[in-house]
N, C-alpha and C positions, 0 to 999 in steps of 0.2 A: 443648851446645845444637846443634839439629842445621842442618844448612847450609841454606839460601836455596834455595829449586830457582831454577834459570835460566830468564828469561823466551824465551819465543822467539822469535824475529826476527820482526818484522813484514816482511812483503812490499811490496817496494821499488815504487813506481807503476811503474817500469818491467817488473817482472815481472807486476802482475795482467792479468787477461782483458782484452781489448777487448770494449767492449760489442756485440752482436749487431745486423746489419746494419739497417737503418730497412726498409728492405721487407718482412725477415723479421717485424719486429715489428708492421707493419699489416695482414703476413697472420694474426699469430697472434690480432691483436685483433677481426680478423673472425669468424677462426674461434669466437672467446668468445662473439661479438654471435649468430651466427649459431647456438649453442648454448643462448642464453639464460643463459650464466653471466658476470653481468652483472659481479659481483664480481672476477672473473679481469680482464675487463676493463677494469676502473680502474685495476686495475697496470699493465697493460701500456698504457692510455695513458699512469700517468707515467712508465714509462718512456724513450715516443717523447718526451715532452714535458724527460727530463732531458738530453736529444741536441739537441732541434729545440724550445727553450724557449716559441718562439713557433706553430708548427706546430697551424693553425685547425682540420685536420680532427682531430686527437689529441684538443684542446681541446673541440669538439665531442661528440666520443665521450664522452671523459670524461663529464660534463653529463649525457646523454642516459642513460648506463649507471647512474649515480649515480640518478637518477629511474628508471629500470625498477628497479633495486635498492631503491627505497623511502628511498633516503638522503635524503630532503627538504632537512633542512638541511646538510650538505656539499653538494647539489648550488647551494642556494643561496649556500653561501660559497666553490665555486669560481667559481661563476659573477662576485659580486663581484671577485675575483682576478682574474679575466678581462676586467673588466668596460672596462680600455682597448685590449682586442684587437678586430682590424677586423670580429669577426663579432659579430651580433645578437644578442643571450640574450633581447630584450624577452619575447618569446612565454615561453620557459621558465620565466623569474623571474615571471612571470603564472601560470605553470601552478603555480609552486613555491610563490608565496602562497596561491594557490588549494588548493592542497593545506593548506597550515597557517591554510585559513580567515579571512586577513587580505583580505577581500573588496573592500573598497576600493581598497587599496595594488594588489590586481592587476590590476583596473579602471582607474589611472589607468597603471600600467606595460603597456596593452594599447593604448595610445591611443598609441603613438609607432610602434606597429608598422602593416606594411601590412596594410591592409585584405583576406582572403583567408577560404575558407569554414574553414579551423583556425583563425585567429584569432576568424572571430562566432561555431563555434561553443564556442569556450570562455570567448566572451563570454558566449551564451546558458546557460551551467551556472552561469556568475558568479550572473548577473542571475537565474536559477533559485533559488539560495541565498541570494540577498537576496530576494528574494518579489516582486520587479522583475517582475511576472508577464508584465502586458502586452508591456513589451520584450523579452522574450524570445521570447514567441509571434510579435512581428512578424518577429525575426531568422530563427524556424525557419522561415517563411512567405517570406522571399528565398532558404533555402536550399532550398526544394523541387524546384527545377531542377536544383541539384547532386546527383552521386551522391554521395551519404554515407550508409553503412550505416547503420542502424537510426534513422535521423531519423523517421521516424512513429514510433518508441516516445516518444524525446523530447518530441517534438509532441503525442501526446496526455495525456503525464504532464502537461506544461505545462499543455493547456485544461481540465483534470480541478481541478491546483490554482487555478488563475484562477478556479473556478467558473461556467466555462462548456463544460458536459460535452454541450449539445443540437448543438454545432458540430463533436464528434468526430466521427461520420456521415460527414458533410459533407466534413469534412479528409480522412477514409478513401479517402473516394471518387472525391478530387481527388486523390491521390496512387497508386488504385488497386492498391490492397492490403489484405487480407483480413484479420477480427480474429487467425482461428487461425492465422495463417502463422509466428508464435514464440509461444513461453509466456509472454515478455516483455508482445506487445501484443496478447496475452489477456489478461492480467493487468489491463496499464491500461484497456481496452477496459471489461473487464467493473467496473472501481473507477467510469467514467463511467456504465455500467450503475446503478449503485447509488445515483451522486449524480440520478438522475433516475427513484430508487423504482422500479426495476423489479427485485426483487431475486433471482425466479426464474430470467429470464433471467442476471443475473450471476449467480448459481448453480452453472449449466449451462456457462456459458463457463469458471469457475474449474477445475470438472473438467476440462474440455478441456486449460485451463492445465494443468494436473497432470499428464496422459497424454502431452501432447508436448514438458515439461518432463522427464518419467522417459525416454522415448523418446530425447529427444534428446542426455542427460545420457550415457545408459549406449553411446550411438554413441560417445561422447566417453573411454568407458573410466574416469570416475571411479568411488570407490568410494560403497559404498551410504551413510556420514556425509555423504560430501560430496554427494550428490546430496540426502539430508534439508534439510541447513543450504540449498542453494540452492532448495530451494522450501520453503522453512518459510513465507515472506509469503504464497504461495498459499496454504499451509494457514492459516494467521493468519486473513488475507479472507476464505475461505472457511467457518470459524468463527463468525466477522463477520455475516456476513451468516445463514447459520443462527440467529443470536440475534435480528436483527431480522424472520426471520420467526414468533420463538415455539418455538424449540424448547431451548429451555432447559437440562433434565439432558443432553442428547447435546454443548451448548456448550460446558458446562460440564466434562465429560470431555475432549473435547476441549482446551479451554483446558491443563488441570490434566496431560494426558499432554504438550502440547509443552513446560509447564514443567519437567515431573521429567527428562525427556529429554534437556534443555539440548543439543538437537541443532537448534540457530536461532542465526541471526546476532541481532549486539546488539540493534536496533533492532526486528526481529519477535518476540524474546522481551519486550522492554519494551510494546508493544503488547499481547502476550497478557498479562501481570501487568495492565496497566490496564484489562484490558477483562474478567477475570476478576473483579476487585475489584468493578469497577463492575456485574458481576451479581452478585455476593452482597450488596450494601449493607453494612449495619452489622452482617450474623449473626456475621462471623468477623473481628472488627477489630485482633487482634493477629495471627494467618497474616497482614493485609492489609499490614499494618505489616513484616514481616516479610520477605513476597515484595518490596515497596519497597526493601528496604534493600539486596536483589540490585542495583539498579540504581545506586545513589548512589555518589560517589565514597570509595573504601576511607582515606584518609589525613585527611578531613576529620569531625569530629562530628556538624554539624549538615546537614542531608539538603540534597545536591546533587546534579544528575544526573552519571556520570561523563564527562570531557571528549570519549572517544572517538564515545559513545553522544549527547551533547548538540547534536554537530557531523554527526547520520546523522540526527536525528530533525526534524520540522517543526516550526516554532513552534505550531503548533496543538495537534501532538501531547507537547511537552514541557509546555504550557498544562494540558490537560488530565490530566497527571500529576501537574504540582505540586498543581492542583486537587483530586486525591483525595485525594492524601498531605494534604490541609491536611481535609477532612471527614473525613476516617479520627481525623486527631487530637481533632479534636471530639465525637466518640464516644466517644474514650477519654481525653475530657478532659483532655488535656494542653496546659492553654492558651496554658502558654509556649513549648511549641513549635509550634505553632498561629501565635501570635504573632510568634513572627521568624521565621518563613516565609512568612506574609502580607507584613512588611514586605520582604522579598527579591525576592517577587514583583513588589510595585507597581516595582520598579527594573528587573527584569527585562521586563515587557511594561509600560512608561509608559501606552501608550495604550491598552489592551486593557479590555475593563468585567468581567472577572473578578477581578482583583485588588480593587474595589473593592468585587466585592460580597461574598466572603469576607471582609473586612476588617468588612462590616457583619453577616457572621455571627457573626465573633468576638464583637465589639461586643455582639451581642442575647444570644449566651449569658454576655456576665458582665453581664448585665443595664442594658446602656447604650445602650438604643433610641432616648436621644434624641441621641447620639451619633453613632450609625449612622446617623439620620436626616438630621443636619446632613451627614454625609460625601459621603452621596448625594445631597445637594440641591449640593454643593457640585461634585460631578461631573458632576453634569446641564446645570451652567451653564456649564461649561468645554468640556461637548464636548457642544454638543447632539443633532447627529446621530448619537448612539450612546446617548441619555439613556432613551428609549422601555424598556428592560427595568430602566433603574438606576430610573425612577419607578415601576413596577411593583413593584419590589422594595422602595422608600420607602412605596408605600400598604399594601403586606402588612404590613411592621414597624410601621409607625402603628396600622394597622388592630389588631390583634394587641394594643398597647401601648394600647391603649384614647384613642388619639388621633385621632379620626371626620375632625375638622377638618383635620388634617396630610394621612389619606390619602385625602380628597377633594379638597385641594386637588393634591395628584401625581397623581393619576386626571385631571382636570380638564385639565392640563397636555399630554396627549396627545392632537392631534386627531384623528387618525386611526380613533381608535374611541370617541366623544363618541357616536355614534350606536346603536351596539349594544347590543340589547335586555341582555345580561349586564354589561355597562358602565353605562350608566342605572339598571338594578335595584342595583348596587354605589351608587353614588353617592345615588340618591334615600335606600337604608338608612341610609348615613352620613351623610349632612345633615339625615335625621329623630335618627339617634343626637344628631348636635351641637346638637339644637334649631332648626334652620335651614328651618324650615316653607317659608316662602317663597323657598331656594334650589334645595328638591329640587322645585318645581313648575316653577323654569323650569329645570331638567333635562330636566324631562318633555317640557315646552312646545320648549325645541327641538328634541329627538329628534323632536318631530312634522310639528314644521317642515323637519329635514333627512328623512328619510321622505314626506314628500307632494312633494317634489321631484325625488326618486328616480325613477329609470326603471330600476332592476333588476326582473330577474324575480322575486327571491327577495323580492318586498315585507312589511317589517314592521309596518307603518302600523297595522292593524286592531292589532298585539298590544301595541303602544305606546299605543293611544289605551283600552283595555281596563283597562290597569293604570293610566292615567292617571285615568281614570273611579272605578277603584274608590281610587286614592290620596282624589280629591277625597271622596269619600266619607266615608274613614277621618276626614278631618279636615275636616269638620262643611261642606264646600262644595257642597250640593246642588244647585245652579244649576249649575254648572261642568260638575257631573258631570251632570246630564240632556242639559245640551247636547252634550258628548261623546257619551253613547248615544244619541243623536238622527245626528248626521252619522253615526255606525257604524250606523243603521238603514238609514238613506237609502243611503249608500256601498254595503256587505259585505249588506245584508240579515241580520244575522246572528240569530238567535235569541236566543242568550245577550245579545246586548246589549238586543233588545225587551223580554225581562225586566228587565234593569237599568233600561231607560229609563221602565217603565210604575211600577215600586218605587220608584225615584227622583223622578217627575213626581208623585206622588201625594202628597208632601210637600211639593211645592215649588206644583205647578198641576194641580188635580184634575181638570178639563177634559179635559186633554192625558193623563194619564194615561187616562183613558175611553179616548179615543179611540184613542189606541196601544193597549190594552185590546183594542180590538175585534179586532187583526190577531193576538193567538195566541187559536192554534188550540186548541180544547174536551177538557178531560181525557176520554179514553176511560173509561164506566164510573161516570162523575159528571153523574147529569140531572138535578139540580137542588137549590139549597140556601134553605134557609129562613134567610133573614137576621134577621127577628124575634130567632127561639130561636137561631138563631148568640149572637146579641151577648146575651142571658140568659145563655150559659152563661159558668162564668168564666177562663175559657179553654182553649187546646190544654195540655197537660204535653206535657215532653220524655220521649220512648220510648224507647229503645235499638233502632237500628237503624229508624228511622223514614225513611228516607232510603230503604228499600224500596216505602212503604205505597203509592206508584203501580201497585209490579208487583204487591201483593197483593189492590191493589182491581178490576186487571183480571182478574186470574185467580181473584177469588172465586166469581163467579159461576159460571164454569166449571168449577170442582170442585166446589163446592156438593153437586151432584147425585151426584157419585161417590164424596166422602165417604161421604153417607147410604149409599149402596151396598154400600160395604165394611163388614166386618164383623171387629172384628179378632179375632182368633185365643185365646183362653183356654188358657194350658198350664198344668200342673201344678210346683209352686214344688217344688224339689230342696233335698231336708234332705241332712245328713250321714248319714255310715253308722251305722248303727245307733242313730239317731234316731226316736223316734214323737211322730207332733205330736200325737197325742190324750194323751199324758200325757208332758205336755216337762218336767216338774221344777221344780228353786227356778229363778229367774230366773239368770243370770251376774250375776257381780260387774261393779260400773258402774266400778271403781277397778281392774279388773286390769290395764291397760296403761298404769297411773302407774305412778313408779318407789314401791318401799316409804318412801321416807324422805318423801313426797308423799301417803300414802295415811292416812285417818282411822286408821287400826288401829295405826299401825307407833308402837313405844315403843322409844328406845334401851337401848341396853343400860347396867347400873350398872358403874363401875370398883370395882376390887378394893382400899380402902383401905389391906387389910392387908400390901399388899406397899411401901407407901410410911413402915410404923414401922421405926424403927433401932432396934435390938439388937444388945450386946455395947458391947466398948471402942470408944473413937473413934477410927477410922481404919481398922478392921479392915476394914470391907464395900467401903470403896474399893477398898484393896490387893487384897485376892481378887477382887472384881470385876473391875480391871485385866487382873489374871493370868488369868483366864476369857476376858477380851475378846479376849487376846493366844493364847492357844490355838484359840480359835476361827474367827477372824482373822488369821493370819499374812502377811506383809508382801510383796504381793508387788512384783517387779519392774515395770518399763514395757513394753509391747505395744507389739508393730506397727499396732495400730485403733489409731485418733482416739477421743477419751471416746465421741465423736456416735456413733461405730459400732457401741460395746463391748455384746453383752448383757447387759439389766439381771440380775442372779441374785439370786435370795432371798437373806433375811437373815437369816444363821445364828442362833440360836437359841443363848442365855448361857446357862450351869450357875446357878444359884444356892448360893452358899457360904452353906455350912455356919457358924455361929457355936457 
């Protein structure tokens, strides 16, 4: 057995190094900071810190380099460690939630520090990220006096999502700085462009964004990826906005080249998948399905956004993601995932009216409208000031479901447009559908009542009382309806209703018709009609196209003469080649373009009896015939074609055996 090697002497603490001077080691920790290797120097602050345990500015360092390194949580749990040393972390353990998205917690750990423009403005990003909108704009709005770089990009990101994009101007101009002075607030500039419909102008600014985004990138010495990835959102927007002026295939290429490129950060490639989907609808709903599932978190089954990408994106815009992903599955009917994604959502936005209304689209396609109907009546009462498109969307499922009552009474519900002529025409249909004669008049009756009180310019009075007039009509109320065409005579003067009014008077008060009678004017072209022989005959028939006879009886007279005039033209009838029509032959046959099996003449043909006698022993014409089938026939293999595709081929033709 072979011998033991000897270990070898550990070095006695009195023989190793002394560690290296504390000066040397805060010049070297500079030198790291001052290099940007931020990693080098967390060593070297623990090293001062295994010398000078307590040593604030080490501790400091540390912290600080740990967060430029991306270390989140180490920097958050040296900070802890730290956390009974005489210096302040409040701000950084602010910054440090704030990075891991615990918005609160850094919100209330922000509230012990002093008040300084570092600390509101990492208030104002907090408060950004909780959708805190207003307080946020107020805080960028104290920091205006401060210098702090790029605070008008902040500022107008803010009034852009606040939806108040007409105040951007105005902020610009008070801070005195110009949309194209970065690509940045070009960018935002031109997004406030867009929330206030002017989309050529954002257009035009987005280019701009993009010329002195490449310009200012390549001063900067990156390379050509990373100058793509940092303005992929301008290309995004600018996309964007291309679709909502109509230009569709150029979007669409667009959209489809920054996805295969995957040369975008997370968030602007999620927005091109969603807004790609969203122009093709249902044509391509498994690509749709499929470019989604780019986006979802890789370790879990069922579709969630992934955490990186869910904490970069707005609630609006993860809204409108789950939103497709949940119509995409409806198309391709897969209900149950439809289904627990709806319920995921309502957790996710509590208060939002999308969740609710997918919920009632699931609902209507497995055919549970009254279902969906209770859901939405049940949301509309819980949050009324958001109810206005959930009842809209309750009178379409009613409507739809053949339930008139349910969606006039959601219609009804909404006052804000009780009055409009396409609102009233909805309701009057549906209360005549439910049988409700007498609710769809006082429909009518107050649309006309809110309309004569009206002082818009855009007045609809005359087109409400018109279809009012002719409702009463339809159902048998001719007093009602005269008097309606009476105030629209007097009021609009209007012609069409003088005729309603003198057609309708004349059933009701013959007088009154006369007399309104007398104010239209005399058919050009008709001098006079004999009433006697009128009422002899037994009356007008219906014409085709009689709805002309006005234009034809003024302009009879007028051609008359020029008819007679003309003479029309006699040409000579073209036979076939080598036809004589003085002696044309037997007539054609009247049956030549039936088929034969259709024609008097055609006789089938007799079968041949004698091929159906058996001769010889029993079993012999099987067997031989077998063997003929099998020669003839041979067995083949399976093909690359589907049956569907295979050409049909004639069918071989059997020997007959011999007995």
């Amino acid at each position: 057995m072979a011998p033991k090697p000897k270990e070898k002497p550990k070095p006695s603490p009195a023989t190793s190094q002394p560690p290296p001077p504390i000066e040397d080691l805060f010049a070297s920790l500079n030198k790291h900071i001052q290099r940007s290797e931020f990693e080098q120097a967390v060593k070297v602050a623990d090293q001062v810190l295994s010398i000078a345990p307590g040593d604030e500015d080490a501790i400091r360092c540390k912290v600080v380099a740990l967060i430029k390194a991306d270390s989140i949580d180490e920097a958050l749990s040296a900070i802890r460690t730290y956390q009974k040393s005489p210096v302040d972390f409040s701000f950084f353990q602010a910054y440090c939630l704030y990075r891991q998205n615990k918005l609160d917690e850094a919100l209330d750990s922000l509230k012990v520090q002093e008040r300084n423009s570092a600390s509101m403005l990492l208030e104002s990003q907090i408060l950004y990220r909780l959708e805190k909108l207003g307080a946020c704009i107020d805080i960028y709005q104290k920091l205006q006096k401060s210098k702090i770089d790029s605070l008008e990009i902040n500022s107008v990101a803010s009034l852009v999502a606040a939806g108040r994009a007409s105040e951007v101007q105005g902020m610009m101009e008070a801070l005195r700085v110009k949309a194209t002075s970065s690509f940045e607030l070009a960018f935002n500039t031109a997004c406030s462009l867009i929330d206030r419909n002017k989309y050529s102008d954002a257009e035009q600014l987005l280019l701009s964004a993009r010329r002195i985004g490449q310009e200012t990138l390549m001063e900067d010495n990156l390379p050509d990826d990373e100058i793509e990835i940092e303005l992929a959102p301008i290309a995004v927007q600018l996309a964007y906005v291309k679709q909502l002026l109509g230009h569709r295939q150029e979007v669409t290429e667009a959209y489809t080249d920054l996805i295969k490129q995957d040369l975008a950060d997370e968030s602007s490639l999620a927005v091109a998948v969603n807004n790609l989907i969203a122009l093709k609808g249902p044509k391509d709903v498994s690509d749709g399905l499929r470019k989604f599932d780019r986006l979802k978190e890789k370790e879990l089954q069922n579709f969630q956004l992934a955490r990186g990408l869910d904490l970069k994106l707005s609630r609006k815009q993860r809204e409108a993601i789950y939103a497709n992903r949940i119509l995409l599955l409806l198309h391709a009917n897969r209900m149950d995932q439809a289904r627990e994604l709806v319920a995921t959502l309502s957790e996710m936005f509590p208060d939002s009216v999308m969740p609710v209304l997918l919920q009632a689209a699931v609902l209507v396609r497995e055919n549970k409208a009254g279902k969906a109907e209770e859901i939405l009546a049940q949301f509309s009462a819980k949050f009324p000031e958001k109810s206005k498109i959930v009842l809209l969307a309750r009178a379409q499922v009613a409507a739809a479901a053949n339930h008139p009552q349910v969606a006039a009474e959601s219609l009804a519900k909404i006052p804000d447009i009780q009055h409009m002529p396409a609102t009233v025409a909805t309701l009057v249909s549906l209360k005549e559908r439910a049988g409700d004669i007498d609710g769809a008049a006082a429909v009518l009756d107050g649309a006309i009542k809110w309309w004569s009180n009206s002082m818009t310019d855009d007045n609809k009075l005359s087109v409400i009382m018109q279809e009012t007039a002719s409702f009463m009509l339809r159902h048998g109320r001719e007093k009602d309806a005269a008097s309606l065409y009476e105030q629209l005579v007097k009021s609009h003067g209007s012609v069409e209703a003088l005729v309603g009014l003198v057609t309708t008077a004349a059933r009701v008060d013959v007088n009154k018709a006369e007399a309104y009678e007398q104010q239209l004017k005399p058919l050009p072209g008709l001098k006079g009609v004999n009433v006697d022989s009128l009422e002899k005959t037994s009356g007008a028939k219906h014409v085709e196209g009689a709805f002309h006879d006005r234009v034809v009886a003024e302009a009879y007279e007028e051609g008359k003469n020029k008819a007679k005039a003309k003479k029309k033209r006699k040409r000579k009838p073209k036979y076939p080649k080598g036809f004589d029509p003085a002696n044309p032959g037997p007539p054609p046959d009247p049956e030549r373009w039936l088929p034969r099996r259709e024609r008097s003449s055609y006789r089938p043909k007799r079968k041949d009896k004698r091929a159906a006698q058996i001769r010889g022993s029993q079993g012999a014409v099987a067997k031989e015939k077998n063997e003929a089938d099998a020669k003839s026939n041979p067995v083949k293999g399976p093909s690359q074609n589907s049956p569907a595709d295979q050409p049909k081929s004639k069918p071989s033709k059997k020997k007959k055996s011999r007995n």
